[in-house]
N, C-alpha and C positions, 0 to 999 in steps of 0.2 A: 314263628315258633311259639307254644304255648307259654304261657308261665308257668307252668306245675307239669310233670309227665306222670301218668297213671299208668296201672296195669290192666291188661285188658279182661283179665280175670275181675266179675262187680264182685265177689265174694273176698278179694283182694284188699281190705281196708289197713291203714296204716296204725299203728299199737297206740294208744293213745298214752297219757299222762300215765294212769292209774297201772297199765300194763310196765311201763318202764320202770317205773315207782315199784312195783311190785319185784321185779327181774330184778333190777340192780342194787335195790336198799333190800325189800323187806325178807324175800326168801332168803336170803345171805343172813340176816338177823337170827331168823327162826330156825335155821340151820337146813331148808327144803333145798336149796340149792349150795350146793361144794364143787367148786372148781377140782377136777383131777392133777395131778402131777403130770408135768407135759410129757412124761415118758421122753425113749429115744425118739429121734426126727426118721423122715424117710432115708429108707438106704441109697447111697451113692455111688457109682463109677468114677472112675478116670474117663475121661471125655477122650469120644475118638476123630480127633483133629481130619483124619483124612476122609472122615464118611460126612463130617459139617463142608469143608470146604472141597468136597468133590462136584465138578462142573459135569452136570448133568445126572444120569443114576435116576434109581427109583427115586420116587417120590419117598421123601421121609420125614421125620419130626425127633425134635429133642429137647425133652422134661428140661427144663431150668429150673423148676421147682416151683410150687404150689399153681399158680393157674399159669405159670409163663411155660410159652414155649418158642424154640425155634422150628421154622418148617420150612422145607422146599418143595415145590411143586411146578413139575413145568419149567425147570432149571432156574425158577428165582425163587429166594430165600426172603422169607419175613418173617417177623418176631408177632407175638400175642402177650400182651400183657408185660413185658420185660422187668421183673422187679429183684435185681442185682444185688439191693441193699443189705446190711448186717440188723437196718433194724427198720422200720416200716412207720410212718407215724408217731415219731419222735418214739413212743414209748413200748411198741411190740417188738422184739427181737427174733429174729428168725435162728432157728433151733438148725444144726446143721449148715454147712457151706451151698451156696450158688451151685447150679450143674455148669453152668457157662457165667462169664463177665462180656464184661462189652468187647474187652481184647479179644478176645477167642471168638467173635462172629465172622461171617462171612460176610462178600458185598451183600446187602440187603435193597431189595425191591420196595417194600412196604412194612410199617407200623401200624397196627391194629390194637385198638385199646379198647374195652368193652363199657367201661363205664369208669366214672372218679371217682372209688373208694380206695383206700390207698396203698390195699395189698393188693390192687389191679392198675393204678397208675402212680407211678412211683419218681415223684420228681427228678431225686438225683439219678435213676438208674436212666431216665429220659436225656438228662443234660450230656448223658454220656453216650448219644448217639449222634450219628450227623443231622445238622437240621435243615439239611435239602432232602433229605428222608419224606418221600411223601406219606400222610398220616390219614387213616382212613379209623374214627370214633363217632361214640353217642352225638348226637341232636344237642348241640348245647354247650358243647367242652370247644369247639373251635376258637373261644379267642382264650380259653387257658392253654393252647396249644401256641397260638400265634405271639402270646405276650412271653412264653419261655423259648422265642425264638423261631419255631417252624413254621419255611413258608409255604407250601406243598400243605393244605390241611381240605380234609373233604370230611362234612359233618353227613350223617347217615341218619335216616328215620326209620323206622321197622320197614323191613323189606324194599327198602332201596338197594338197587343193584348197581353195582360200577365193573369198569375195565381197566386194570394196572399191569399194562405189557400182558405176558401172558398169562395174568389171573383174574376171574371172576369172581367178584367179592360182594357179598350180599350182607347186609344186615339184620339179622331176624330177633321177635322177642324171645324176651326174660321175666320171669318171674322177680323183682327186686326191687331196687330204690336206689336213690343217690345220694351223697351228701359227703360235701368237703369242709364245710366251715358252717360256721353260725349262720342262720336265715338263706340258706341251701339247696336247703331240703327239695327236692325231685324238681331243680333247677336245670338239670341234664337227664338227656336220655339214658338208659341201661340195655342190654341186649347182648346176644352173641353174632357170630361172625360163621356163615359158612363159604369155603374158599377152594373154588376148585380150577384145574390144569391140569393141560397132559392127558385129560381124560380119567382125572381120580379128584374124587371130591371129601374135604375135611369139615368135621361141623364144630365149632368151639363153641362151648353153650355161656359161655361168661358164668354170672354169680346166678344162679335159679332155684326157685323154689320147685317144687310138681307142678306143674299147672297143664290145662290143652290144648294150649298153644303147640305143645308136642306133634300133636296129629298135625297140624296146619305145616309144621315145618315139613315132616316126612310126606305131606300130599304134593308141597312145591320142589323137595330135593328127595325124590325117591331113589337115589343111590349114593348114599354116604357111604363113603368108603372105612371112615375112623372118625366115632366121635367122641371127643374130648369132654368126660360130664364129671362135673362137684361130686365130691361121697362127703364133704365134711363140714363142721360146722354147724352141727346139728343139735345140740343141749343147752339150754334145756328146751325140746322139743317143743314146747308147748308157744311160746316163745320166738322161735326160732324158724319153724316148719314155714312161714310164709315165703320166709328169704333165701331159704339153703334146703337141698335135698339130701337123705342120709342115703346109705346106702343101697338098701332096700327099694326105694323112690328110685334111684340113678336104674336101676334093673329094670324098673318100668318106664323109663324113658329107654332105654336101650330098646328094647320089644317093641313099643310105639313106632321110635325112627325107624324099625329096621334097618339100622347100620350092619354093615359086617362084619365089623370089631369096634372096640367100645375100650379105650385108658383112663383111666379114674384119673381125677386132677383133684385142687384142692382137699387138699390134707399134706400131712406132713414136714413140714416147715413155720408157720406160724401160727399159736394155741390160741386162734379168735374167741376160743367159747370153750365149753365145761367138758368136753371129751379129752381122753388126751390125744397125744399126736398119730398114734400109727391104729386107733379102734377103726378110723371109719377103714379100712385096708383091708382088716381083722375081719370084720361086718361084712364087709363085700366080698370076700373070698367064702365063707360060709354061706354066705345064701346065693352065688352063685353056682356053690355044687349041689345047693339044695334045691333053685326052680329050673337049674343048667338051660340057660338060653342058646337061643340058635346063634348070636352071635358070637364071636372070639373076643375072649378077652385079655388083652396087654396091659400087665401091669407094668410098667416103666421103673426102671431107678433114677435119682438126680441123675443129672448128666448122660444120661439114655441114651443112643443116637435108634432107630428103628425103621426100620423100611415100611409103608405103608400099602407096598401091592403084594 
């Protein structure tokens, strides 16, 4: 494995000193940048227990909130991202309740984790799974997987393809970066997860910036069925645009993949950056009626349960 993982985009370089220096002390000094009030969180359901734990049925998925979800396909159920917690990284609090806790899953097939930042891999809501749970993650996270217990771990490189009983699980790029601790830095892989059975295919795009890698994906899985894309996270743009898409960006990856429907993911539960929590939603609903694409779009609430044929 390398030592460092890059993006495959060369216009991709990483913010140096003077860029963080600027975002985090000086624009806050000079008052160019202002954190918004996190407003309310996403809206949320009562969870419908008998559409999670129904054996067999359409293919479906359900928002757990901000990039986690639960999915079935092909009658086995996996989680993406699982992050349960009340607060993320000792110090970010998630605004609004869980759609699901670990109580409330069904038997699960597989764990899928897109990369180690920590409103995507979230310790305690991991310790709360079983750890015969096979784990299918970035290039690089297997032995933080193996040392908090799980012995079932398969590490993935862009577009590595596996078989988990009845699902096909690909790993494809991201526009992003990694880091969990001190001296880290793009120590593991990043990327998303596309996952199909049953003859319905799901695209999870993890943490991404715009990039075109887009085309590449839509030329090797020309029938996504539902893809799961970022709208949030996105202020101050300038900043920001390498690592997260707003909403406007998610529209043109939707039109790229040619998906059939398209649920916004991250936003609404924890205030990473300078929007508040429900704009990027706000954003995406207006300029979907403004360039109205071919695809459908599902917005989800926490705790959603939704058919995906």
């Amino acid at each position: 494995m390398p030592s460092r993982y890059e993006n495959q985009d060369p216009r991709h370089a990483p913010h140096g000193v003077a860029d963080v220096f600027r975002w985090s002390v000086l624009d806050r000094l000079t008052g160019r940048r202002r954190v918004a009030p996190p407003g309310p969180p996403a809206p949320r359901v009562p969870i419908d227990r008998d559409a999670i734990h129904r054996e067999g049925g359409a293919p479906r998925v359900t928002w757990i909130g901000h990039a986690s979800f639960l999915a079935t396909l092909a009658g086995a159920s996996f989680l993406v991202d699982p992050v349960f917690s009340k607060r993320i990284g000792r110090f970010i609090p998630r605004h609004g309740e869980p759609g699901l806790l670990a109580t409330d899953l069904p038997p699960l097939s597989a764990l899928l984790v897109t990369h180690n930042h920590y409103d995507h891999l979230d310790a305690p809501s991991l310790r709360s799974l079983p750890r015969a749970l096979p784990v299918f993650t970035a290039a690089g996270l297997g032995r933080w997987f193996r040392r908090s217990g799980f012995a079932n771990v398969n590490e993935m490189s862009w577009w590595d393809s596996v078989t988990a009983g009845s699902l096909a699980i690909s790993f494809v790029p991201a526009r992003h970066w990694s880091r969990r601790g001190l001296g880290d830095t793009n120590r593991s892989a990043w990327g998303g997860f596309v996952v199909s059975g049953g003859g319905t295919t799901l695209y999870h795009a993890g943490d991404t910036g715009w990039f075109d890698g887009f085309r590449e994906i839509a030329a090797r899985f020309p029938a996504i069925d539902l893809a799961l894309l970022p709208i949030g996270a996105y202020a101050p743009a300038w900043f920001m645009e390498p690592h997260h898409m707003n909403p406007e960006q998610a529209i043109d990856a939707i039109e790229v993949l040619g998906a059939r429907a398209m649920a916004p993911m991250h936003w609404g539960a924890f205030q990473l950056t300078d929007e508040p929590l429900t704009e990027p939603i706000e954003r995406l609903r207006h300029a979907w009626e403004t360039r109205r694409p071919a695809a459908r779009l599902q917005v989800l609430s926490v705790g959603e349960t939704v058919a995906m044929a």
